[in-house]
VMD Tcl script that builds the backbone (N, CA, C; Angstrom):
set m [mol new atoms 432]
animate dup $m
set s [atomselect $m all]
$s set {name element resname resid chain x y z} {
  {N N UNK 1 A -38.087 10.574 -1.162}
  {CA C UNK 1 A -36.800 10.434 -1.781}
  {C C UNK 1 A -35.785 10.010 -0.718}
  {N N UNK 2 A -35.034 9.142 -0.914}
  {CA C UNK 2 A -33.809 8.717 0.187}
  {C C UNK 2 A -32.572 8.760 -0.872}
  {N N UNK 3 A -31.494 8.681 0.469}
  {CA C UNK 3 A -30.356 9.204 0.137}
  {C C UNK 3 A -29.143 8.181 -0.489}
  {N N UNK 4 A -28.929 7.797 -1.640}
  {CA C UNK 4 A -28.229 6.510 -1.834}
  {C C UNK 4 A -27.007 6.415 -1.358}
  {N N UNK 5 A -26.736 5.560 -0.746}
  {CA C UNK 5 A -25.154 5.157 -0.455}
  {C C UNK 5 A -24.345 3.701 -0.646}
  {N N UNK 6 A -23.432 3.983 -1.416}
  {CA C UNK 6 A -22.594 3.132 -2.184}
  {C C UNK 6 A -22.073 1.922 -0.769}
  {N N UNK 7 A -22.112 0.400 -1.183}
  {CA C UNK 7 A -21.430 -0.145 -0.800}
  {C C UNK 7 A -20.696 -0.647 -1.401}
  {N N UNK 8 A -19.366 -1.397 -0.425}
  {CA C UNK 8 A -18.435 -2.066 -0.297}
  {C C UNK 8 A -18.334 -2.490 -1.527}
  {N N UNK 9 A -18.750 -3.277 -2.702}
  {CA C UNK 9 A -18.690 -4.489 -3.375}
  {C C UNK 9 A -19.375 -3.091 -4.755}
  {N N UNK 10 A -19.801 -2.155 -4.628}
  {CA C UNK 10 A -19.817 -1.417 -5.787}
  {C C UNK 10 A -18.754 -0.415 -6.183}
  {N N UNK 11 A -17.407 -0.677 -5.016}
  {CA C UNK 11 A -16.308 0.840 -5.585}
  {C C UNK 11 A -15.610 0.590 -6.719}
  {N N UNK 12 A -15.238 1.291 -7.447}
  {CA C UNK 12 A -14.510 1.377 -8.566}
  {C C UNK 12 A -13.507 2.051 -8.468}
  {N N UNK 13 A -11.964 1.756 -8.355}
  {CA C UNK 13 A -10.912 2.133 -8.470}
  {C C UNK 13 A -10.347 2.360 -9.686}
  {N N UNK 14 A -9.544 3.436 -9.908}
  {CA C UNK 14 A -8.792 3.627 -10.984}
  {C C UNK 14 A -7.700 3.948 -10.825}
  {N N UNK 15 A -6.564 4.120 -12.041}
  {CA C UNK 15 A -5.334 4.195 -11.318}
  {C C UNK 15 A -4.968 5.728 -12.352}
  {N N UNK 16 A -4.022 6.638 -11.298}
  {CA C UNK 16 A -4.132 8.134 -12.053}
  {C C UNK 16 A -2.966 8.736 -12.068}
  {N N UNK 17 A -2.409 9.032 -13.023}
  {CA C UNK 17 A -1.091 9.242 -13.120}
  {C C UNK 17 A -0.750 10.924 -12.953}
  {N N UNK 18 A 0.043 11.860 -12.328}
  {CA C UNK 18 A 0.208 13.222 -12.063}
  {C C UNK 18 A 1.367 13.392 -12.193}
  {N N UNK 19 A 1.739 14.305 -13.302}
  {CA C UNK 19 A 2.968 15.092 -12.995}
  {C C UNK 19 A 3.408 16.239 -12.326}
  {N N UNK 20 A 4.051 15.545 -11.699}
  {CA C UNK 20 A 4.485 17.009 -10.458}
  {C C UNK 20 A 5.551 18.270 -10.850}
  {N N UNK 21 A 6.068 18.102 -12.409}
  {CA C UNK 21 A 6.937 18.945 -13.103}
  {C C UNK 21 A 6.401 20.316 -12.826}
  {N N UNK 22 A 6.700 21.196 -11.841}
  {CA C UNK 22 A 6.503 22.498 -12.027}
  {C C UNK 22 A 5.494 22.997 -11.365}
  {N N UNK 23 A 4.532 22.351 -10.243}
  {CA C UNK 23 A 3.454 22.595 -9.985}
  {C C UNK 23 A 3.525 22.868 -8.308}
  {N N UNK 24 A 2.877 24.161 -8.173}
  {CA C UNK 24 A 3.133 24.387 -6.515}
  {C C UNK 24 A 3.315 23.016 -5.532}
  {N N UNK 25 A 3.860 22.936 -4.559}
  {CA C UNK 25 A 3.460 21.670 -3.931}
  {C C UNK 25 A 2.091 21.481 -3.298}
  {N N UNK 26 A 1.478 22.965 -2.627}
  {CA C UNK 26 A 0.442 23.113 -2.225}
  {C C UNK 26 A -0.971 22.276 -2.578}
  {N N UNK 27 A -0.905 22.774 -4.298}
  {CA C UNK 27 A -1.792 22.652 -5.094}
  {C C UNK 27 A -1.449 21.297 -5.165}
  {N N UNK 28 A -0.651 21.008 -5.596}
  {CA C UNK 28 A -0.546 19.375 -5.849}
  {C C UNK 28 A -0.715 18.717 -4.837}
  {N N UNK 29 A -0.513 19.095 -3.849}
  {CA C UNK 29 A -1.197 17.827 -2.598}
  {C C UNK 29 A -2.406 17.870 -2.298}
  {N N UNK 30 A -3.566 18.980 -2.304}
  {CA C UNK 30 A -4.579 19.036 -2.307}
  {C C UNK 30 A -5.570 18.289 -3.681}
  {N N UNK 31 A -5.256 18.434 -4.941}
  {CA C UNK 31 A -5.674 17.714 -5.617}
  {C C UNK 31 A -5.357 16.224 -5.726}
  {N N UNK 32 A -4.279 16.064 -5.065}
  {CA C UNK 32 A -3.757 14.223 -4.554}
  {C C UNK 32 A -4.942 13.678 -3.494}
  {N N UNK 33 A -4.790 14.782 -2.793}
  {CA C UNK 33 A -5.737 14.258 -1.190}
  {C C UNK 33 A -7.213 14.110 -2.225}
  {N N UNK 34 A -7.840 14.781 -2.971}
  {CA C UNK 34 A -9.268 14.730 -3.289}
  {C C UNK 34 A -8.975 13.765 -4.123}
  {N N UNK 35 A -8.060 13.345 -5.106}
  {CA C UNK 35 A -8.286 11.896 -5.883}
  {C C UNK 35 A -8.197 10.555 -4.614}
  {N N UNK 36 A -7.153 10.848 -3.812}
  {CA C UNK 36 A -7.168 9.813 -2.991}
  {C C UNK 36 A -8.576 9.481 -1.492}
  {N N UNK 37 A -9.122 10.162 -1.520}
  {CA C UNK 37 A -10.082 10.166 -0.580}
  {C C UNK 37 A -11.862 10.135 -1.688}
  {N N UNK 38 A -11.907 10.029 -2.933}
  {CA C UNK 38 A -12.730 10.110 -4.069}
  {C C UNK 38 A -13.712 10.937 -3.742}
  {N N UNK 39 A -13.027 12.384 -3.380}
  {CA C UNK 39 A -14.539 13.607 -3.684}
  {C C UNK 39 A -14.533 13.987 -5.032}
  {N N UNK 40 A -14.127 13.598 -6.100}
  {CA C UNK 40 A -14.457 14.389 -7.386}
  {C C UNK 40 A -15.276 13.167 -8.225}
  {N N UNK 41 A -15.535 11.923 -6.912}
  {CA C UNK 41 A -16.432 11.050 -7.559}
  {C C UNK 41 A -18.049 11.559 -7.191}
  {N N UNK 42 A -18.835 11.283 -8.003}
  {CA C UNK 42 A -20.422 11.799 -7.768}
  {C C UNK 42 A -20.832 10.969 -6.506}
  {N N UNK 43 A -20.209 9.607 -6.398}
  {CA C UNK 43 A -20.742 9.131 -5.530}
  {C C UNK 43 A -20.327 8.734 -4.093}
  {N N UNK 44 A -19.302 10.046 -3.789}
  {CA C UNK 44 A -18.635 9.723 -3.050}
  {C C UNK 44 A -19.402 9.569 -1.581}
  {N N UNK 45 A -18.738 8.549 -0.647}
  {CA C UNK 45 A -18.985 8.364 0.712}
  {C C UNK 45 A -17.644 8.602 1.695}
  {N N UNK 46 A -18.447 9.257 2.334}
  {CA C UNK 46 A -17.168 9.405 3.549}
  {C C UNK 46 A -16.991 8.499 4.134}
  {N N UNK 47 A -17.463 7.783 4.691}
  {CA C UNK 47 A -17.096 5.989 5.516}
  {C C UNK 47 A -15.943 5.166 5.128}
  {N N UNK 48 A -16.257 5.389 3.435}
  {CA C UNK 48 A -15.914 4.793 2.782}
  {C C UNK 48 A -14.560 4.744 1.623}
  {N N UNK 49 A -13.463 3.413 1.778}
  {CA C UNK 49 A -12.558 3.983 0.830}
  {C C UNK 49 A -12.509 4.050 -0.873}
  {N N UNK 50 A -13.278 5.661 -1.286}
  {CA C UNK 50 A -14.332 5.236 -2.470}
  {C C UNK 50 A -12.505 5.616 -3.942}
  {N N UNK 51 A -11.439 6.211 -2.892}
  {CA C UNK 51 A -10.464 6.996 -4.077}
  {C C UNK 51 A -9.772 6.259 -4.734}
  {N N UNK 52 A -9.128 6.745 -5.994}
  {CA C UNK 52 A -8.321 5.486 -6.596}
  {C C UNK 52 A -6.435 6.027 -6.165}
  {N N UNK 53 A -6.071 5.032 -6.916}
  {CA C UNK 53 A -4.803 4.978 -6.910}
  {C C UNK 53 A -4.192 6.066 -7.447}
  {N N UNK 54 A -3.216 6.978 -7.049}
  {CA C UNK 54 A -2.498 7.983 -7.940}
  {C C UNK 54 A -1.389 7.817 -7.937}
  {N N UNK 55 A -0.648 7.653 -9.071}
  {CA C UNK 55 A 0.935 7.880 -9.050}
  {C C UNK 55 A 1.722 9.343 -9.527}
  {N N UNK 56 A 2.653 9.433 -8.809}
  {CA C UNK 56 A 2.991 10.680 -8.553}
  {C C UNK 56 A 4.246 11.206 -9.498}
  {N N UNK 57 A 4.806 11.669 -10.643}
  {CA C UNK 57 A 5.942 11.473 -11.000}
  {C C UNK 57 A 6.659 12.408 -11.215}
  {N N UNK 58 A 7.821 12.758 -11.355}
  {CA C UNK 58 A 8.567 14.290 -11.106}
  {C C UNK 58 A 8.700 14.604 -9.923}
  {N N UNK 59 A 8.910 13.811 -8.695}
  {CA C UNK 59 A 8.656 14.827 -7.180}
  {C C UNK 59 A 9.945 15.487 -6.786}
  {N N UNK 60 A 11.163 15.819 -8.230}
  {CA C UNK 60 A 11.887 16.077 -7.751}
  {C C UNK 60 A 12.035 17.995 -7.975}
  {N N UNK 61 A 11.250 17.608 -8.986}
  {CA C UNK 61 A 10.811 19.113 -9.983}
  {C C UNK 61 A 9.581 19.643 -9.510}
  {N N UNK 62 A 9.048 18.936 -8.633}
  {CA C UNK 62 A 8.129 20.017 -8.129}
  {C C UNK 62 A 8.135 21.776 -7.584}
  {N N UNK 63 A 7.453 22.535 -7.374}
  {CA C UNK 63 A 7.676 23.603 -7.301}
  {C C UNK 63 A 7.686 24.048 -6.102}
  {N N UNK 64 A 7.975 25.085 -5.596}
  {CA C UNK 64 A 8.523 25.140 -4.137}
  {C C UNK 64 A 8.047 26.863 -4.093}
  {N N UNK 65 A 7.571 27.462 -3.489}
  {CA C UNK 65 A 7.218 29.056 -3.767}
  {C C UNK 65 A 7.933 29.601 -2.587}
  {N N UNK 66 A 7.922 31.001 -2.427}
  {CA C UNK 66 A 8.427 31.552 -1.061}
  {C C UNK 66 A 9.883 31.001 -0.606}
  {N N UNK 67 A 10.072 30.967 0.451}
  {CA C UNK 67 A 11.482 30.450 1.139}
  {C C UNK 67 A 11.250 29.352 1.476}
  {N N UNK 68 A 10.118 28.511 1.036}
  {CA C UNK 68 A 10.069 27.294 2.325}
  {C C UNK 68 A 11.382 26.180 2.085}
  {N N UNK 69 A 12.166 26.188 0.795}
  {CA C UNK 69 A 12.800 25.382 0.744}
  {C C UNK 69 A 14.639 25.826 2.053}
  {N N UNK 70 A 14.363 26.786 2.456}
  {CA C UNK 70 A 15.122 26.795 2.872}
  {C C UNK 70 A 15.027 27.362 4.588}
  {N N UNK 71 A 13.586 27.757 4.637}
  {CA C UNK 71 A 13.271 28.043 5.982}
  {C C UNK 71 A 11.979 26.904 6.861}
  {N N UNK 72 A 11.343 26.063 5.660}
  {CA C UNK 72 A 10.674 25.002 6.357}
  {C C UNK 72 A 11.609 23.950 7.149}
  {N N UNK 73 A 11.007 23.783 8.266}
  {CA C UNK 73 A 11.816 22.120 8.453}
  {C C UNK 73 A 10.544 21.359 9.454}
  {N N UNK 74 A 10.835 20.264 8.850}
  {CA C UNK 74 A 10.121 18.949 9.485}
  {C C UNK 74 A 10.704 18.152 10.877}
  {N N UNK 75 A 9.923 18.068 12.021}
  {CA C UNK 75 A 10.372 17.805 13.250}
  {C C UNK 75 A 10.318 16.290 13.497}
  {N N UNK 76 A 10.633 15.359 14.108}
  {CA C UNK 76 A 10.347 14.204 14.613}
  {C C UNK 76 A 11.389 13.947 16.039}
  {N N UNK 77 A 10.504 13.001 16.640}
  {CA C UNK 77 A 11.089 12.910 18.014}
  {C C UNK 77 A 11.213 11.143 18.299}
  {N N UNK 78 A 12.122 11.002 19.054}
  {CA C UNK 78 A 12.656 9.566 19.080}
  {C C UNK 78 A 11.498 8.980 20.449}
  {N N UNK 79 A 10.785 9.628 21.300}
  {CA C UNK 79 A 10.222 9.514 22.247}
  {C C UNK 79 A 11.679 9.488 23.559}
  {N N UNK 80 A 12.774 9.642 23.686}
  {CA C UNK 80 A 13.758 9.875 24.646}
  {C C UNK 80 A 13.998 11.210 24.585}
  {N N UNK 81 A 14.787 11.616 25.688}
  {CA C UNK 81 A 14.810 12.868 26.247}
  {C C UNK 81 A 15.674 13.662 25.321}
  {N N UNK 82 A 15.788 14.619 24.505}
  {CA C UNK 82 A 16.580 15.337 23.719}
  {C C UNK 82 A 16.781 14.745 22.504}
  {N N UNK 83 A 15.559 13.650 21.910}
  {CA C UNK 83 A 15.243 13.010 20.815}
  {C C UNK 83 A 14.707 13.745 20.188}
  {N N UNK 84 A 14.337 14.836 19.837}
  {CA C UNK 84 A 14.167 15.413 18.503}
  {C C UNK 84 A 14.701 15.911 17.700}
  {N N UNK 85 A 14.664 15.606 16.616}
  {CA C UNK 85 A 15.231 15.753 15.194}
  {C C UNK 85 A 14.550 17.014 14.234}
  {N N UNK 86 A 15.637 17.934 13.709}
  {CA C UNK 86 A 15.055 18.669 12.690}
  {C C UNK 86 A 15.525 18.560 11.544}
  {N N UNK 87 A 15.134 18.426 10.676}
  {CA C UNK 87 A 15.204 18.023 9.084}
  {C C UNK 87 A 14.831 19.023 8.317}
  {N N UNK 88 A 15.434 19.336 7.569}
  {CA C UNK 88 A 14.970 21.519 6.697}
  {C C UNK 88 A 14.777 20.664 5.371}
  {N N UNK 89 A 13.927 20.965 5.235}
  {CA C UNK 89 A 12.864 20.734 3.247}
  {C C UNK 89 A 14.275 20.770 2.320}
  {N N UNK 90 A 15.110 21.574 2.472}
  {CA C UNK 90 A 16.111 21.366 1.834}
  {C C UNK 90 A 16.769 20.017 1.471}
  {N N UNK 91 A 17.675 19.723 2.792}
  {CA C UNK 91 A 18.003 18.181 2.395}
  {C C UNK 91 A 17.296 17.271 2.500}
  {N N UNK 92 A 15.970 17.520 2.613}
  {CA C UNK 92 A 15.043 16.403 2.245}
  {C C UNK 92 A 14.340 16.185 0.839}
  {N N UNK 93 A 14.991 17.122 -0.045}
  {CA C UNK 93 A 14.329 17.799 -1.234}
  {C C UNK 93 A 15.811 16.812 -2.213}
  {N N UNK 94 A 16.784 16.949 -1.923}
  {CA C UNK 94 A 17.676 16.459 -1.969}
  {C C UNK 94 A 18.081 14.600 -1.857}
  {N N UNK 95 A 17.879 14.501 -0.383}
  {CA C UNK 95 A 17.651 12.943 -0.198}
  {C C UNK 95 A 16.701 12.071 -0.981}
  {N N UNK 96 A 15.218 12.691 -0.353}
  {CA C UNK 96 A 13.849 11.627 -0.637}
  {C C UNK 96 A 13.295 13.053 -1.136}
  {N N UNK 97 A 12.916 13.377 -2.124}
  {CA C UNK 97 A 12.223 14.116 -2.886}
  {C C UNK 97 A 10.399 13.532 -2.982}
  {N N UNK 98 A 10.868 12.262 -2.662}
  {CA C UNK 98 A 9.391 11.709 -2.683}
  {C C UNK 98 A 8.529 12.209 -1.325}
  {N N UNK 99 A 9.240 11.943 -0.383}
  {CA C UNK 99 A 8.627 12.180 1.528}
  {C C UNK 99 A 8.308 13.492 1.373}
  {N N UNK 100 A 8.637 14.599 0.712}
  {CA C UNK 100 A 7.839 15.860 0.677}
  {C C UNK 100 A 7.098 15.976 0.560}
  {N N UNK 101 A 6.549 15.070 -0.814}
  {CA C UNK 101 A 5.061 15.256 -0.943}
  {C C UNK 101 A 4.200 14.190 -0.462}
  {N N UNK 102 A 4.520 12.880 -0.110}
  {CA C UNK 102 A 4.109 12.221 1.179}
  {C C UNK 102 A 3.426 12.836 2.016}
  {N N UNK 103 A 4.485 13.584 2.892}
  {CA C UNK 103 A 4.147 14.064 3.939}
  {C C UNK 103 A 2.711 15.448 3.995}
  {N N UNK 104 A 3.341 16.178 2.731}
  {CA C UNK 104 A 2.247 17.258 1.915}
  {C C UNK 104 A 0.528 15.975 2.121}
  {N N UNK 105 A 0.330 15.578 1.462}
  {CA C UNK 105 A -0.696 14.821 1.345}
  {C C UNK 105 A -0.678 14.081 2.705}
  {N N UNK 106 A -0.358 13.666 3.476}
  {CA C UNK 106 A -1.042 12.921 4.055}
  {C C UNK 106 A -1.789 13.893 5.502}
  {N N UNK 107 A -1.150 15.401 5.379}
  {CA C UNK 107 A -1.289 16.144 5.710}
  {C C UNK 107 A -3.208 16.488 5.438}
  {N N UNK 108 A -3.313 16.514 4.455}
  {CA C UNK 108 A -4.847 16.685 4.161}
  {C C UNK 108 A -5.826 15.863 3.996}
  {N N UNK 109 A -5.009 14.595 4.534}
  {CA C UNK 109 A -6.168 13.383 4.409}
  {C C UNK 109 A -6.509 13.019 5.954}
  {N N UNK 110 A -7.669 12.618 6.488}
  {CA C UNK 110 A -8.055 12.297 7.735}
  {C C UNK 110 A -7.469 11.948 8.960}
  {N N UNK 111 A -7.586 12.226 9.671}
  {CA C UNK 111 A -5.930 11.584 10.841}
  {C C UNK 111 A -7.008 10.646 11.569}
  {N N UNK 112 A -7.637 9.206 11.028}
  {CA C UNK 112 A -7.998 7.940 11.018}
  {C C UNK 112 A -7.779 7.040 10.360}
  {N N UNK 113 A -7.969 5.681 10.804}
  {CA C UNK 113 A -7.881 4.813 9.878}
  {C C UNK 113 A -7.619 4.966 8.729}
  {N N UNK 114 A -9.129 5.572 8.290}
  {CA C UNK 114 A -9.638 5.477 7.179}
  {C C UNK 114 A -8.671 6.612 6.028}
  {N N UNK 115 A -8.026 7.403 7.109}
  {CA C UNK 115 A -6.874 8.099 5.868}
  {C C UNK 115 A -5.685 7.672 5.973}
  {N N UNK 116 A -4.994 6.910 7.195}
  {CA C UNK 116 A -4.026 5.547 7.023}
  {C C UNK 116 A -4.167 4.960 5.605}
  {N N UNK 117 A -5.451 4.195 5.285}
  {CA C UNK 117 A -5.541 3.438 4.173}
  {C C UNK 117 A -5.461 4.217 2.831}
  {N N UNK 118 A -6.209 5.391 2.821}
  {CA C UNK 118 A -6.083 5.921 1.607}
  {C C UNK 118 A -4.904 5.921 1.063}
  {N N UNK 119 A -3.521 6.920 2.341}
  {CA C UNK 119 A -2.414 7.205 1.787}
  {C C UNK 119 A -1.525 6.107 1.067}
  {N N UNK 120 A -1.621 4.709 1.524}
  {CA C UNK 120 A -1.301 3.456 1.052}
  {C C UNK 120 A -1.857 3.371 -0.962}
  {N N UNK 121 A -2.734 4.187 -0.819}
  {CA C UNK 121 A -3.307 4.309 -2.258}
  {C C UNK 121 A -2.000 5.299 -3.303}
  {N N UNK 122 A -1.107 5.906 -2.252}
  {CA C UNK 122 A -0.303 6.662 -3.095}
  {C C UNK 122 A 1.010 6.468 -3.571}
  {N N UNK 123 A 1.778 6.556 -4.882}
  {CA C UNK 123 A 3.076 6.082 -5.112}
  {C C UNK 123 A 3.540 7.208 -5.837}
  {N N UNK 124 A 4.500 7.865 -5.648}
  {CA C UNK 124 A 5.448 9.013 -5.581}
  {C C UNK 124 A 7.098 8.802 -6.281}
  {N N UNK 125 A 7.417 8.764 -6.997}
  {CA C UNK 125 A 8.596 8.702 -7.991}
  {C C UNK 125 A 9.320 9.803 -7.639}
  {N N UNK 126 A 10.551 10.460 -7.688}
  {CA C UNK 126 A 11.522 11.283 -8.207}
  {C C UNK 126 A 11.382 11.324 -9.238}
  {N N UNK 127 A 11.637 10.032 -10.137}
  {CA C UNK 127 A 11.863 10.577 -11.893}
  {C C UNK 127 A 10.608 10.720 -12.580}
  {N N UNK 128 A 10.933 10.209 -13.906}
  {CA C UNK 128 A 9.874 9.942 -14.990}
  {C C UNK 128 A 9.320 8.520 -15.067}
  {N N UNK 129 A 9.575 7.949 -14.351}
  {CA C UNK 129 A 9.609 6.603 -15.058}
  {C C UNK 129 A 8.919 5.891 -13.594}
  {N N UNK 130 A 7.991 4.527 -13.532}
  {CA C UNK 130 A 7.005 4.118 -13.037}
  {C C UNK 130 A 6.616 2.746 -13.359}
  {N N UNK 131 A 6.759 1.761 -12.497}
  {CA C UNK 131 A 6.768 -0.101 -12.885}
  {C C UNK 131 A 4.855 0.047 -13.082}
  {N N UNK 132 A 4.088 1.000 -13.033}
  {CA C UNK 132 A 2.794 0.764 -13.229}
  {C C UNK 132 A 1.865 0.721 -14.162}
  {N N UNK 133 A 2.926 0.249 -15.290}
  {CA C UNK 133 A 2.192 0.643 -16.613}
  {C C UNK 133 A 1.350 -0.719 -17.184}
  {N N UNK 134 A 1.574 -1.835 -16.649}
  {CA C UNK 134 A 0.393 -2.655 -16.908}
  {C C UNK 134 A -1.140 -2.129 -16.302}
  {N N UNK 135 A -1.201 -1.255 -14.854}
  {CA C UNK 135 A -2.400 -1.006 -14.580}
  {C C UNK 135 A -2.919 0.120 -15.938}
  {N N UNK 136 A -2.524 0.796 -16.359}
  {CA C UNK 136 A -2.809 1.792 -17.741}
  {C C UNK 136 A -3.618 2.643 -16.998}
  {N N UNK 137 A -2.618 3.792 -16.039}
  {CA C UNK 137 A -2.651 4.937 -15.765}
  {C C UNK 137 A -4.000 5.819 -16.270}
  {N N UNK 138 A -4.553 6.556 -16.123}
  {CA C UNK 138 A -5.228 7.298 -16.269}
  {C C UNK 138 A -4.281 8.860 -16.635}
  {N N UNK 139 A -4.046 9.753 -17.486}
  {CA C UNK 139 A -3.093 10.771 -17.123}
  {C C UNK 139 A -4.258 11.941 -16.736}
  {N N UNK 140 A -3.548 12.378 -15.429}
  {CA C UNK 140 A -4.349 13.887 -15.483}
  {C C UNK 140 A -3.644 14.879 -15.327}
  {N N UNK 141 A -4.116 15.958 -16.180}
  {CA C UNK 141 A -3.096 17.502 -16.147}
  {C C UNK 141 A -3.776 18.207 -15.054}
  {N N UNK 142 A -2.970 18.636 -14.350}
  {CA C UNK 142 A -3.228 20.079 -13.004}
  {C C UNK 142 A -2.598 20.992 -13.533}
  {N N UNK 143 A -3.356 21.967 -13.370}
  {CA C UNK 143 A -3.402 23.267 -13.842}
  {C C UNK 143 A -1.684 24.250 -11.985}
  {N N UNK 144 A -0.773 24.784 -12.995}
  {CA C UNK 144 A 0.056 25.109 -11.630}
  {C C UNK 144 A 0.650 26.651 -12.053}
}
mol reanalyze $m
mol bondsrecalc $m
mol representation Tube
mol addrep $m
């Protein structure tokens, strides 16, 4: 018996629509990362970019547990001397409601290439509303 593995020219993408109305952020980025990296496909390969597309909608209503909205903050540094920046989940929840959960997910996807490309697989809304309705979404409910 040998072990089959999918190539290049057999992946099948789909496109998957999530509402983020109400749902831990936790949970919701972990089930983003497994649609976007395709482990809930049977045939998944790790090499390989086997996940589909997810669109993300509500990221403004997402759910927030504990204090983090007011005791998380996100760091970045300019590479110069006394270039770092702190940013609190708060007014970033506020500004870009989308970069939260961006950042949530890309958090659990590979720190290679190969999860560079996935995250490119992801599109993240504030509202309800989404220019992707010629691809004809897939809807999936998460349980929050």
């Amino acid at each position: 018996m040998k072990t089959y593995s999918m190539k290049l020219d057999e992946i099948e993408k789909d496109w998957l629509l999530v509402d983020a109305d109400d749902i831990p952020l936790g949970r919701l980025a972990t089930q983003v990362a497994t649609f976007l990296r395709g482990k809930h496909k049977p045939t998944f390969t790790a090499h390989l970019d086997m996940g589909d597309n997810v669109i993300v909608l509500n990221a403004a209503k997402v759910k927030l547990t504990g204090a983090k909205r007011e005791k998380k903050v996100y760091l970045s540094h300019s590479g110069y001397m006394g270039g770092q920046r702190v940013t609190t989940m708060s007014s970033l929840m506020d500004k870009r409601p989308e970069e939260v959960i961006m950042r949530a997910v890309k958090g659990m996807l590979p720190k290679t290439r190969l999860g560079s490309k996935q995250l490119t697989n992801l599109r993240v809304y504030a509202g309800g509303d989404h220019p992707h309705g010629p691809q004809q979404p897939k809807i999936v409910e998460l349980q929050g």
